[in-house]
Structure formats: structure tokens, C-alpha cells
DOFIZA-918640 format. One line per field, with one value per residue (C-alpha): residue number from 1; y, x, z. Coordinates in steps of 0.25 Angstrom, whole numbers. Layout:
num: (NUM / ...)
yy: (Y / ...)
xx: (X / ...)
zz: (Z / ...)
end
This chain:
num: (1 / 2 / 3 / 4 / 5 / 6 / 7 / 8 / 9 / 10 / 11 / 12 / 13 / 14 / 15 / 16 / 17 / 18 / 19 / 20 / 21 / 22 / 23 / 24 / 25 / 26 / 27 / 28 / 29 / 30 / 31 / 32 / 33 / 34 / 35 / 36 / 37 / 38 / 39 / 40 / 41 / 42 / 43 / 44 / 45 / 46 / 47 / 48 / 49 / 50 / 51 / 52 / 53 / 54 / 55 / 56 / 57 / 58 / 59 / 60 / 61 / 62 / 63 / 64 / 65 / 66 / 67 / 68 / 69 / 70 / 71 / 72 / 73 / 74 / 75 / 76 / 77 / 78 / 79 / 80 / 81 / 82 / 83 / 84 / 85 / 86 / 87 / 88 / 89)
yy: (13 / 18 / 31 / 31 / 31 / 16 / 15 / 4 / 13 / 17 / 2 / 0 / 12 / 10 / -2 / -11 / -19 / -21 / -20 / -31 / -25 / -12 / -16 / -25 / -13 / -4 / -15 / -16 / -1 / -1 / -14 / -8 / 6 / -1 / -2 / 13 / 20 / 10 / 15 / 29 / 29 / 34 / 33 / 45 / 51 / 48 / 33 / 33 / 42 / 31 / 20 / 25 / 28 / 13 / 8 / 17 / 13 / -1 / -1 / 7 / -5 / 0 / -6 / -8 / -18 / -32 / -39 / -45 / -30 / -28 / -39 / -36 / -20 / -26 / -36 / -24 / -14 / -23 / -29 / -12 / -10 / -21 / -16 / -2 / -8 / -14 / -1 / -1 / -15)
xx: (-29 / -14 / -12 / -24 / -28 / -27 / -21 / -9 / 1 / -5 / -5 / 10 / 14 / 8 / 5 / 14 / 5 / 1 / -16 / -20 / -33 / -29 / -17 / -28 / -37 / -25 / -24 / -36 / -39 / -24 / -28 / -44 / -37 / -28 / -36 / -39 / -25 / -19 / -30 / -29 / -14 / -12 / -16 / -21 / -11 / -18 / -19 / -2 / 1 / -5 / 0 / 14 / 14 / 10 / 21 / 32 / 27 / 26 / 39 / 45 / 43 / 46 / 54 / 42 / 35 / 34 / 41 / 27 / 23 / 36 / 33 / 19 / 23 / 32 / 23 / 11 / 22 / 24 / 11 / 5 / 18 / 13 / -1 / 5 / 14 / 2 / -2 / 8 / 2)
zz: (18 / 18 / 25 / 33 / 47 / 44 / 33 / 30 / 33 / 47 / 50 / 46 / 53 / 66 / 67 / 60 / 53 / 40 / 39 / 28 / 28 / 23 / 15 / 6 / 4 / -1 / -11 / -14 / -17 / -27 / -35 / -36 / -40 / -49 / -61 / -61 / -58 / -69 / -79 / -76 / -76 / -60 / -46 / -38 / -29 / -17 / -19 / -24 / -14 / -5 / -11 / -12 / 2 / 5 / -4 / 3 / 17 / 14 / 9 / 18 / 30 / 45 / 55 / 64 / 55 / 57 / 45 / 43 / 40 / 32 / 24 / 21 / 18 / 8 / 2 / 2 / -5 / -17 / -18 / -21 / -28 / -37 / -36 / -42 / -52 / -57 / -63 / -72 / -79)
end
């Protein structure tokens, strides 16, 4: 859903678009995974690696988005980063 063929990213990337669609399944998969990673202490590399990667694109902007994009990467970025934080809870 991030780095795949159709991934967010690939969206962002090429097309300058934000995809709802997808965006809402990532957050579905962190907040149905929440639970578990919070009770066993860690999330697997493949998921942080993935999620980390999100963050630091998201973050990152480009100057070829609209700042209709921008503004929705930057809501996106805090919204998992609140997701995340909620581990610490």
C-alpha cells in the first residue's frame, strides 16, 4: 500500500496526487495492528521500515505538488505520527 506498484508513494511521486483510497487502508492496517505491536512491545521491521518511509516522504513535500497535496501530506504525516505515538500510551 506504500511502496508498491500502487502504492502511496508511487501516486505522490508520479502523479501528484494524494489517493484517499489507499491513504485510508494504510490507516486502517496501523490502528488494526496497533493493538498487537503495543502488546508485544515492537513493530516488525518490514511494517516500520514502511511506515517510516511514509513519514519521511510525506514530510519531505515536492515542489511539484499542488498545495492541496501539501496540505493533505502534512495533515497524513501528523495524523500517523499520532497513530505511532499512540504506542507509547
Amino acid at each position: 500500500m506504500i511502496l508498491g506498484e500502487k502504492g502511496l508513494l508511487v501516486e505522490l511521486r508520479c502523479k501528484n496526487s494524494f489517493n484517499e483510497q489507499i491513504y485510508a487502508g494504510i490507516v486502517n492496517y496501523l490502528n488494526e495492528n496497533l493493538p498487537e505491536w503495543k502488546s508485544s512491545g515492537f513493530i516488525p521491521v518490514a511494517d516500520a521500515v514502511a511506515i517510516f518511509n511514509l513519514i519521511d516522504e510525506l514530510s519531505g513535500g515536492s515542489r511539484f505538488w499542488s498545495e492541496e497535496v501539501q496540505l493533505r501530506a502534512e495533515d497524513a504525516t501528523l495524523e500517523i505520527q499520532d497513530i505511532i505515538s499512540a504506542l507509547e500510551e
